[in-house]
C-alpha atoms as a printed R data frame, in Angstrom:
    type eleno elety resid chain resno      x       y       z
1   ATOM     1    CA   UNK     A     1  0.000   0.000   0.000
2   ATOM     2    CA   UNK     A     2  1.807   3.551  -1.045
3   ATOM     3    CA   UNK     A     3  2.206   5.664   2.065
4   ATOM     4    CA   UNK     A     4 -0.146   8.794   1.139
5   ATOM     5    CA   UNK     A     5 -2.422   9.737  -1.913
6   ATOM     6    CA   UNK     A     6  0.262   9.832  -5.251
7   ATOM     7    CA   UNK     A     7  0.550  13.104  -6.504
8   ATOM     8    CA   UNK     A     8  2.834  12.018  -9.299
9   ATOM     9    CA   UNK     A     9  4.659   9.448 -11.077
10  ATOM    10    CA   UNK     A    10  7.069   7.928 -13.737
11  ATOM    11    CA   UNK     A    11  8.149   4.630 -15.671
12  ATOM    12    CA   UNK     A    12 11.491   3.483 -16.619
13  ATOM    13    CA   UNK     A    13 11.287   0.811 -18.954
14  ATOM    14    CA   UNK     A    14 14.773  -1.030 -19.681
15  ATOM    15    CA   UNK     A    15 12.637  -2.002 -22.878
16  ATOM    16    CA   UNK     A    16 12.256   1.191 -24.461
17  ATOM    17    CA   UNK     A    17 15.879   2.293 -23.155
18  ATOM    18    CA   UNK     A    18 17.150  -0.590 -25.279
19  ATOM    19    CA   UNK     A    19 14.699   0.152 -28.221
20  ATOM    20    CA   UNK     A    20 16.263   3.299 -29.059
21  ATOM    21    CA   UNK     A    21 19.886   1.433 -29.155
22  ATOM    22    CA   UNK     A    22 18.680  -0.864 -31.167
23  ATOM    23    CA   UNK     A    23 15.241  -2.912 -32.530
24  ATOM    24    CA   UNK     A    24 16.842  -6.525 -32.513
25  ATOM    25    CA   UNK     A    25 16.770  -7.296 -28.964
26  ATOM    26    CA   UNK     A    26 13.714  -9.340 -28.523
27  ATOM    27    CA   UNK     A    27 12.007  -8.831 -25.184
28  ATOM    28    CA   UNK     A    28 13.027 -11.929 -23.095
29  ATOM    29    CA   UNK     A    29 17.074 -10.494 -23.231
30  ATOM    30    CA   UNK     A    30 15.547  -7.918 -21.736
31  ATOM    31    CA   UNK     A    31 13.819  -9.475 -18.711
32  ATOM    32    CA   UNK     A    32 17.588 -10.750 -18.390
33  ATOM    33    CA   UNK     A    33 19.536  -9.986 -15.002
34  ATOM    34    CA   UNK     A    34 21.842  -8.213 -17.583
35  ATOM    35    CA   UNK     A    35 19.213  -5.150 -18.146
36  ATOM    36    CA   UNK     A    36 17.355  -3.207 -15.969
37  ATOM    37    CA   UNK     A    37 14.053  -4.364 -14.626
38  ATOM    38    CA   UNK     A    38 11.087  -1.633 -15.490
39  ATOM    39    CA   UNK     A    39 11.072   0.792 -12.467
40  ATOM    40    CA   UNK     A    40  7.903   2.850 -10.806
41  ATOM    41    CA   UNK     A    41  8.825   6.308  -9.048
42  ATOM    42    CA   UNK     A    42  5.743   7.375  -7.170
43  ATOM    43    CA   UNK     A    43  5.975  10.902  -4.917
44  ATOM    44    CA   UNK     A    44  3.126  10.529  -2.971
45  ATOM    45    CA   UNK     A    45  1.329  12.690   0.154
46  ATOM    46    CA   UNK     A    46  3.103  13.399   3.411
47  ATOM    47    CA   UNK     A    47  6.767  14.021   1.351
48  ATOM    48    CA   UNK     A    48  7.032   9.993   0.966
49  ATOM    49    CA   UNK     A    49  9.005   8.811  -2.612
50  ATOM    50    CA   UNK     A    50  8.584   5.596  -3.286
51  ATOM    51    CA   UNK     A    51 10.562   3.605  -5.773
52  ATOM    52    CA   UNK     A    52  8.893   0.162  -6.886
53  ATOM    53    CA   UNK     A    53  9.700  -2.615  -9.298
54  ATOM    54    CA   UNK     A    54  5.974  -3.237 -10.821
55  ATOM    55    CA   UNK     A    55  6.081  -7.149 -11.224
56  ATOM    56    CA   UNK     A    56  8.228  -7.766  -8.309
57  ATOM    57    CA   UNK     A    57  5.689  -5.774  -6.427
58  ATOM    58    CA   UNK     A    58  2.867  -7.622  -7.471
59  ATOM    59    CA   UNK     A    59  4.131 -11.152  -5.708
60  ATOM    60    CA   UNK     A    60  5.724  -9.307  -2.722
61  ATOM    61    CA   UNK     A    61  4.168  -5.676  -2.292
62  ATOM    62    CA   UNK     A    62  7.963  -4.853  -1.373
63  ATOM    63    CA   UNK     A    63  8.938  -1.376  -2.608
64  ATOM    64    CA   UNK     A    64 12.836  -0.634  -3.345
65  ATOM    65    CA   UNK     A    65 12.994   1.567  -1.336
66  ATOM    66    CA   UNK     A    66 10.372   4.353   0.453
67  ATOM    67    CA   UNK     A    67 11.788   7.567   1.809
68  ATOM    68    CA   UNK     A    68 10.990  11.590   2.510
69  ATOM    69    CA   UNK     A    69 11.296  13.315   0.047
70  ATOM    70    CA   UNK     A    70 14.579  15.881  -0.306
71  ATOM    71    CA   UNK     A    71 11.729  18.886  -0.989
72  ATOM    72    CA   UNK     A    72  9.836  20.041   1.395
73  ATOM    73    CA   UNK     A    73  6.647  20.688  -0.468
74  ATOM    74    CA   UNK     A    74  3.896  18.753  -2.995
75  ATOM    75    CA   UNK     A    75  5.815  17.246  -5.652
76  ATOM    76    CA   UNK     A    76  4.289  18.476  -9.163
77  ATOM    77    CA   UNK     A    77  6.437  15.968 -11.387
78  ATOM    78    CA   UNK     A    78  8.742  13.053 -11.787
79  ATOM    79    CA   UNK     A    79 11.050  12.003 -14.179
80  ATOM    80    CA   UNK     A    80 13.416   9.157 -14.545
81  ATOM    81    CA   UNK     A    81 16.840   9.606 -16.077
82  ATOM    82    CA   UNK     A    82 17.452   8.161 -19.526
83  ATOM    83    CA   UNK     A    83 20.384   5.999 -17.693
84  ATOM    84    CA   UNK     A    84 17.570   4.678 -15.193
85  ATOM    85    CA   UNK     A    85 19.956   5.527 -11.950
86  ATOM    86    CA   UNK     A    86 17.940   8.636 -10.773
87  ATOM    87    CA   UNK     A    87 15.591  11.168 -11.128
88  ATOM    88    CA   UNK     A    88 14.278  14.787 -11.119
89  ATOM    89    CA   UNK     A    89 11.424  15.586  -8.280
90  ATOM    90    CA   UNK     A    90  9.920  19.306  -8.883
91  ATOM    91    CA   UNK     A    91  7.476  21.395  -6.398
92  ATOM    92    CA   UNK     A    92  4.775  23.640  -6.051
93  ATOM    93    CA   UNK     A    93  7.721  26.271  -4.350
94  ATOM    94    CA   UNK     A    94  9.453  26.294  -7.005
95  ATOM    95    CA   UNK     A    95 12.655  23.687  -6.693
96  ATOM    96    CA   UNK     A    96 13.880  20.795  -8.222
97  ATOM    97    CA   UNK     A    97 15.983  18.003  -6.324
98  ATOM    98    CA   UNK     A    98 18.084  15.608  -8.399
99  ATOM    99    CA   UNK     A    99 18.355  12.040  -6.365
100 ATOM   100    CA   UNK     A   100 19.727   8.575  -7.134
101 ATOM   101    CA   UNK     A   101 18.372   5.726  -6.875
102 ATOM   102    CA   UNK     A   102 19.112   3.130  -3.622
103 ATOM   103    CA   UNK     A   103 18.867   3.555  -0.059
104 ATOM   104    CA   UNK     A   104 21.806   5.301   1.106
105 ATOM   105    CA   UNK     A   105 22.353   8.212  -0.694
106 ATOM   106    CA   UNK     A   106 25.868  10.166  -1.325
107 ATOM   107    CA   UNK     A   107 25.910  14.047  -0.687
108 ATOM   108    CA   UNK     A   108 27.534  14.500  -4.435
109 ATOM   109    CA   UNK     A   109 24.055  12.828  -6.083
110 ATOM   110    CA   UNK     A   110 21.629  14.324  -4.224
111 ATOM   111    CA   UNK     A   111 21.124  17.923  -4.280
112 ATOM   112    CA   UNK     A   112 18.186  20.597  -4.508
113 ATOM   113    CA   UNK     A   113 17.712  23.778  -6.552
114 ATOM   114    CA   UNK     A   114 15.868  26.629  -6.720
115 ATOM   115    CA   UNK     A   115 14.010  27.882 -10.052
116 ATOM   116    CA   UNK     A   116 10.798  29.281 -11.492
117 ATOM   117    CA   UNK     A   117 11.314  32.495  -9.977
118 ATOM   118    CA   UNK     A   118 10.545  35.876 -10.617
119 ATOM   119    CA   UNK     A   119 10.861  39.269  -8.757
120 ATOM   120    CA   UNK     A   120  7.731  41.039  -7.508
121 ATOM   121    CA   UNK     A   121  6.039  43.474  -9.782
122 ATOM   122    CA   UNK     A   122  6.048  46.087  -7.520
123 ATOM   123    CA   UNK     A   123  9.278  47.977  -6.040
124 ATOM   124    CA   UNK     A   124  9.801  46.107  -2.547
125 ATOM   125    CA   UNK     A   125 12.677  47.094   0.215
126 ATOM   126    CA   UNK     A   126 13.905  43.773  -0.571
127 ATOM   127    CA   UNK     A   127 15.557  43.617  -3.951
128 ATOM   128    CA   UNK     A   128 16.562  40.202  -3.636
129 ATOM   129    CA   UNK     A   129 13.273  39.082  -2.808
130 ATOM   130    CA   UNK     A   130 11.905  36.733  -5.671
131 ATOM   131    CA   UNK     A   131  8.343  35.118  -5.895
132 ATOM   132    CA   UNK     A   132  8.543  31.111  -6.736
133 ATOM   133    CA   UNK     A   133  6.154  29.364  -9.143
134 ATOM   134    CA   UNK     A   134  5.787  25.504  -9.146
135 ATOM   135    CA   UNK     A   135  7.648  23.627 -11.738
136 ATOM   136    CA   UNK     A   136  4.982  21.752 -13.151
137 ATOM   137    CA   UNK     A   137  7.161  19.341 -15.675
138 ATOM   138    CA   UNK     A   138  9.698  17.667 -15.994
139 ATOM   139    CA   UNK     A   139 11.692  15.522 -18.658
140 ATOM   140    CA   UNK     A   140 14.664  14.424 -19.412
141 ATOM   141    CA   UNK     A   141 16.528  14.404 -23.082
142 ATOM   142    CA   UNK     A   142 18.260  10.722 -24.072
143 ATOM   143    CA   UNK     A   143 21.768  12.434 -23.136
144 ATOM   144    CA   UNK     A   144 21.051  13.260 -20.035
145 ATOM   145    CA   UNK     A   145 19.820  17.181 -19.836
146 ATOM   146    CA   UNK     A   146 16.289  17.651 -18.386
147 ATOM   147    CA   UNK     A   147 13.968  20.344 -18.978
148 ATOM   148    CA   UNK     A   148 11.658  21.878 -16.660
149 ATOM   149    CA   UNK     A   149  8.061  23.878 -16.978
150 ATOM   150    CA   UNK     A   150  7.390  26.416 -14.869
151 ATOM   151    CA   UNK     A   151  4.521  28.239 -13.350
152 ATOM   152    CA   UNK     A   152  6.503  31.352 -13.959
153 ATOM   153    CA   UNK     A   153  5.956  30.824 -18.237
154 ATOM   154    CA   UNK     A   154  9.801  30.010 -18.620
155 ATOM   155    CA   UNK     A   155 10.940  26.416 -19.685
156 ATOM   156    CA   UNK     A   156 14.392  25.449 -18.836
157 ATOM   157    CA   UNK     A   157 17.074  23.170 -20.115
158 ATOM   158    CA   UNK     A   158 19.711  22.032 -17.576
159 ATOM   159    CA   UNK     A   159 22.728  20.050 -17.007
160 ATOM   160    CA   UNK     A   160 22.336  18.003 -13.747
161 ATOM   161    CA   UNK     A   161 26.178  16.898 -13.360
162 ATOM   162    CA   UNK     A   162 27.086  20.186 -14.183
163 ATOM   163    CA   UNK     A   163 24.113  21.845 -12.119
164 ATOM   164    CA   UNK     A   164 24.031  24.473 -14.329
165 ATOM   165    CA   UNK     A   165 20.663  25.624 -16.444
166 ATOM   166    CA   UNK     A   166 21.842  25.701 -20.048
167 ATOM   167    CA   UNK     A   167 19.348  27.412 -21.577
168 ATOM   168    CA   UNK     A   168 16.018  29.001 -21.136
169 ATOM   169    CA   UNK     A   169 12.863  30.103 -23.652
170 ATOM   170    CA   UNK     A   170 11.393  33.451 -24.140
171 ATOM   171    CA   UNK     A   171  8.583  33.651 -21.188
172 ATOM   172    CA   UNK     A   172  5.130  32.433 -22.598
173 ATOM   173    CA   UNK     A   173  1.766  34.254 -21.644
174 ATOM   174    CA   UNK     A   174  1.441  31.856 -18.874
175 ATOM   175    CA   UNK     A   175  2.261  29.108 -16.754
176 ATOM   176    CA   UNK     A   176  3.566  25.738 -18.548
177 ATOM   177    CA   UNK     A   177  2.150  23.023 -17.239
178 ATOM   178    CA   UNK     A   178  3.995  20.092 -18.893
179 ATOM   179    CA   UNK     A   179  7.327  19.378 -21.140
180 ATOM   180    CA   UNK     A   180  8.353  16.766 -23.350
181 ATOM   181    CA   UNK     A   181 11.319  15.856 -25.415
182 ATOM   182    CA   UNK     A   182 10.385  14.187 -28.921
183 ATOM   183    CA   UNK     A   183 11.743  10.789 -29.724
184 ATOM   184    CA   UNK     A   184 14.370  11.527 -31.810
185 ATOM   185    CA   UNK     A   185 16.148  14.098 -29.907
C-alpha cells in the first residue's frame, strides 16, 4: 500500500531504453539480469518517494525503497533519467531536487535547486526578494539534460552533473504546465 495519496509518477522501462539502441533485442534479453528491470517512481502525500519494481511488487508488495522526500513541499512531477539511476522531483515552491536511486544516498548525487522564480512586480525594500512558481514538468533528453516547466511561463534546459541551467525560452503568456522531449532528440 503507497504511504499517502500519489501526486505524481514515472516509468522506466529497460525495454524502451534498449529500443532506441537498437530494434533486434527481442524482449526476453531484456527481462535478463543483464538489463534493468522496469522501475515505478511514485511521490506521494506526506513528502514519501517511493521507488517500486511493478512485477516484483505484485508477488511481494515490497517497494525498493520508500523515503521523505529531499523537498519540502507537494511534488508536481517526476522524471526518470534516460540511464535509469535517478531522477528529477519538482514542487509547487518552485525547486527541483536531483536524487539517485538506492537507499543510502551520497551528498555528491543528491542535491536541490531553486528555479521558477521571478521578482515582484512592484518595487519592494527587498531587492533580492523573488516570488517562486511551481515547476509543473519535468523531462529528461536521451543524453542526459532535463527540462523543466514552470509556473513562472519560462521552460528550462539544464545540465544536472554540471548543475548548471543551459538554456532558457522566451517567457510564454502563462504558466507551462507540462514538457516533453520528442523521440528523436
Amino acid at each position: 500500500e503507497l504511504p499517502g495519496k500519489a501526486h505524481a509518477m514515472a516509468l522506466f522501462s529497460a525495454y524502451h531504453k534498449a529500443r532506441e539502441q537498437s530494434d533486434e533485442i527481442p524482449q526476453e534479453d531484456l527481462d535478463s539480469k543483464n538489463h534493468q528491470p522496469t522501475r515505478l517512481v511514485i511521490a506521494t502525500a506526506g513528502g514519501r518517494v517511493v521507488s517500486l519494481f511493478p512485477k516484483e511488487f505484485m508477488k511481494t508488495g515490497v517497494f525498493e525503497f520508500d523515503r521523505a522526500s529531499v523537498l519540502s513541499h507537494q511534488t508536481r512531477s517526476l522524471a526518470v533519467s534516460p540511464d535509469g539511476l535517478g531522477f528529477v522531483n519538482t514542487s509547487v515552491e518552485g525547486r527541483v531536487a536531483w536524487e539517485r536511486f538506492g537507499e543510502t544516498e551520497q551528498a555528491s548525487d543528491t542535491y536541490a535547486f531553486k528555479c521558477h522564480r521571478t521578482k515582484p512586480r512592484e518595487s519592494s525594500e527587498n531587492a533580492k526578494e523573488t516570488v517562486p512558481h511551481s515547476v509543473n514538468g519535468s523531462a529528461f533528453h536521451k543524453s542526459g539534460a532535463f527540462a523543466t516547466a514552470g509556473g513562472d511561463g519560462f521552460v528550462a534546459t539544464w545540465d544536472g552533473v554540471r548543475k548548471k541551467r543551459v538554456w532558457q525560452s522566451e517567457r510564454y503568456g502563462g504558466g507551462i504546465s507540462g514538457v516533453a522531449f520528442s523521440g528523436d532528440g
